[in-house]
N, C-alpha and C positions, 0 to 999 in steps of 0.2 A: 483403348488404352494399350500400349505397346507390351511385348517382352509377357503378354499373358496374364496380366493386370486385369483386377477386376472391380465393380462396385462392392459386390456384394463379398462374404467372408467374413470371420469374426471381428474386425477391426470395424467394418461396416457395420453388421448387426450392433454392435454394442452402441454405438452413436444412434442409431435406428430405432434402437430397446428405449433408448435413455439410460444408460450407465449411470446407477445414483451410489454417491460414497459417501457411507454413515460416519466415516473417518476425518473429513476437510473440515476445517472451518475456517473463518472468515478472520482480516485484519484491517487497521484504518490505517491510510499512509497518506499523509498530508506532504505536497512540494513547498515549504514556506515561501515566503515573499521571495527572499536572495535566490533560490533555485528557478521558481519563474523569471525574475529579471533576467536573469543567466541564462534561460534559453533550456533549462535541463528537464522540464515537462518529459520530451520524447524522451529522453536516453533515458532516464528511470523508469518510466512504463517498457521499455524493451526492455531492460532488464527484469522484472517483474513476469512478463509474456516469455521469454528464453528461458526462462526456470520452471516456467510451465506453470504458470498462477494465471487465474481466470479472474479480469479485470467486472466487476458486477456493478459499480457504481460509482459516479466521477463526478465535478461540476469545477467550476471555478468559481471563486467568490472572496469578495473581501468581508473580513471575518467580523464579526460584533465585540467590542468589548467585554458583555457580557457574555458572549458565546466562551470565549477565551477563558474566563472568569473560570465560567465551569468545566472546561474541557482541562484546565491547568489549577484545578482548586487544590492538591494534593502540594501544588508548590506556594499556595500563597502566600505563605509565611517566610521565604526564602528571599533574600537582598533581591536578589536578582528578577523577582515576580514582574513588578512594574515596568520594566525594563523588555521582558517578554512578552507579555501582554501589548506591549507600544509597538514593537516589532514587528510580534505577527499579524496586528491589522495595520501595517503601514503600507499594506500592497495585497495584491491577488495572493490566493492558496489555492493549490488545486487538491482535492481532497478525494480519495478514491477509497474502495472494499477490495480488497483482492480475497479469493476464495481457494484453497489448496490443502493440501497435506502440509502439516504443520505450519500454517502460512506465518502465524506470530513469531514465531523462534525462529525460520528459515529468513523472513522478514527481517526482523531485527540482527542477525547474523546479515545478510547484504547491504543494511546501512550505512553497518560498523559503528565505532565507539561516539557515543556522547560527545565525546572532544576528538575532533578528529586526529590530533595531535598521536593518539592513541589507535587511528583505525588504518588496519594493514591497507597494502595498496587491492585492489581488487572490490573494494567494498566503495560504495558510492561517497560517504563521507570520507575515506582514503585516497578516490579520486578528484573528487570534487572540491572542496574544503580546506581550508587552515587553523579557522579561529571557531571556536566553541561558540560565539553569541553569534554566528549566520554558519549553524550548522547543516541547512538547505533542505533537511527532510525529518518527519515527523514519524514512527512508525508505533505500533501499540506493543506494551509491553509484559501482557498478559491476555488470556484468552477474556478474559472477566471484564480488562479494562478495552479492549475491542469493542466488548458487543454494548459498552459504555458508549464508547466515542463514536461507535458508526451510530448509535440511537440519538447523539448531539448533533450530529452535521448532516443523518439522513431522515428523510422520513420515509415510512416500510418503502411505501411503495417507490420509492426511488432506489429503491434494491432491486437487482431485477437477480432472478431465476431463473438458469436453465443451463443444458445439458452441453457442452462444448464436445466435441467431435474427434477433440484433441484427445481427450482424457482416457480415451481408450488405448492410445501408443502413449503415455505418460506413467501410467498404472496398471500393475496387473489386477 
């Protein structure tokens, strides 16, 4: 390793230790149908991975009605339910855990607003997006209703655990 670079040192050690942070937790972020079509899988997980979130759990799948039902029961009563429900299984979702320091609120701060109408440029619904009914991504909007939604679309064990190497130049 050039210029006197080394493996070893605290940046090393910590990755080595397993650097574990009683502070992260975990969020669900779903690419709906319109953001797969579109090709925007990649550019969302890089934005996700650039902000320093550790990707723990992904799949792709076309979604159950019933699944929907319950992951969107808080809206059922809303004109608009049936209409979302049709939506989001009209196509592939890619559904993923991201795990970090404040991942829900930093999260839902990079999606930007509900209606994109409303979301500054830099935010993925501010880039991507026009119209509020293919607003292209899903993110969770409490720490409470996370460990909800990653328990509907995961099971444990497709959670995976463990210590990224990164997290020691992300965090003191």
């Amino acid at each position: 390793m050039g210029s006197g670079a080394s493996a070893s040192g605290p940046k090393a050690d910590n990755c080595a230790q397993g650097l574990i942070m009683s502070d992260t937790e975990r969020t669900f972020i779903a690419v709906k149908p319109d953001g797969v079509q579109r090709g925007l899988v990649g550019d969302i997980i890089k934005r996700f991975e650039q902000k320093g979130f550790k990707l723990v759990a992904m799949k792709m799948t076309t979604a159950k009605v019933e699944l929907l039902q319950q992951h969107y029961a808080d809206l059922k009563e809303r004109p608009f339910f049936p209409s979302l429900v049709k939506y989001m299984s009209s196509g592939p979702v890619v559904a993923m855990v991201w795990e970090g320091l404040n991942a829900v609120k930093t999260g839902r701060v990079m999606l930007g607003e509900t209606n994109p109408a409303d979301s500054k440029p830099g935010t993925i619904r501010g880039d991507y997006c026009i119209q509020v009914g293919k607003n292209i991504i899903h993110g969770s909007d409490s720490v409470e209703s996370a460990k909800h939604e990653i328990s509907l679309w995961f099971k444990d064990d497709e959670v995976s655990s463990y210590v990224s190497c990164a997290q020691s130049w992300l965090y003191d």
